[in-house]
C-alpha positions in Angstrom: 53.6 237.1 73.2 56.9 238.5 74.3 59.9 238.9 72.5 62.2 236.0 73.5 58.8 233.9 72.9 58.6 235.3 69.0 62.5 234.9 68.6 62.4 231.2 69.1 59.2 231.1 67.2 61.0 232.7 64.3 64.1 230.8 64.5 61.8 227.4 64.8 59.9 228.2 61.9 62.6 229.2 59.7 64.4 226.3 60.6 61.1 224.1 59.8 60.7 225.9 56.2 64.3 225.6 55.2 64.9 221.8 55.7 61.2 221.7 54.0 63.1 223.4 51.1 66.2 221.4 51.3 64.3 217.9 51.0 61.9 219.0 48.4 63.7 221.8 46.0 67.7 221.8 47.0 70.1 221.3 49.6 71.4 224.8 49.4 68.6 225.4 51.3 70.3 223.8 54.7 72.5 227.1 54.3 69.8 228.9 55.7 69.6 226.2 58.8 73.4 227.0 59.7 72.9 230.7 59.5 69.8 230.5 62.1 71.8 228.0 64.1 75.3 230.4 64.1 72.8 233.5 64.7 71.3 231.5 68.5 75.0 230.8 69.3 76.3 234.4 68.5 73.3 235.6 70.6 73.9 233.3 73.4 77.7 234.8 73.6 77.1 238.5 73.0 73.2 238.6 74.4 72.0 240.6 71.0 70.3 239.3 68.4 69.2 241.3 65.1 65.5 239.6 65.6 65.4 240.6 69.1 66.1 244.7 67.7 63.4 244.4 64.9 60.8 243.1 67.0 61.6 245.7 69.8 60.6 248.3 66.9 57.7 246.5 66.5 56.7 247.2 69.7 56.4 243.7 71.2 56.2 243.5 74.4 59.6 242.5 76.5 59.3 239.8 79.4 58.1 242.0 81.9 55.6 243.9 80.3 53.1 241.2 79.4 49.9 242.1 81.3 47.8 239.3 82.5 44.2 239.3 81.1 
């Protein structure tokens, strides 16, 4: 898995989870939707993205570095 592969992973799951939450406990929970959705559009402007960093220290792989088994 490379890293632009886990960031929308991340950002689909959390996404998922929250309006999960925001049906079934409160609607406060949809906060967390527009912060995932304003965090894609900053990235798509500026091309960084604070997931993109953390999973770099993680050591996954970046696009051209995935080996082919």
């Amino acid at each position: 898995m490379t890293v632009d592969r886990a960031v929308r992973m991340l950002a689909g799951v959390i996404v998922l989870i929250s309006v999960a939450l925001a049906h079934w406990v409160s609607p406060n929970w949809l906060w967390l939707t527009a912060f995932v959705g304003l965090n894609l559009l900053q990235s798509s402007i500026t091309s960084w993205c604070p997931a993109m960093s953390i999973l770099r220290m993680m050591k996954v792989p970046e696009s051209g570095e995935v080996k082919c088994r």
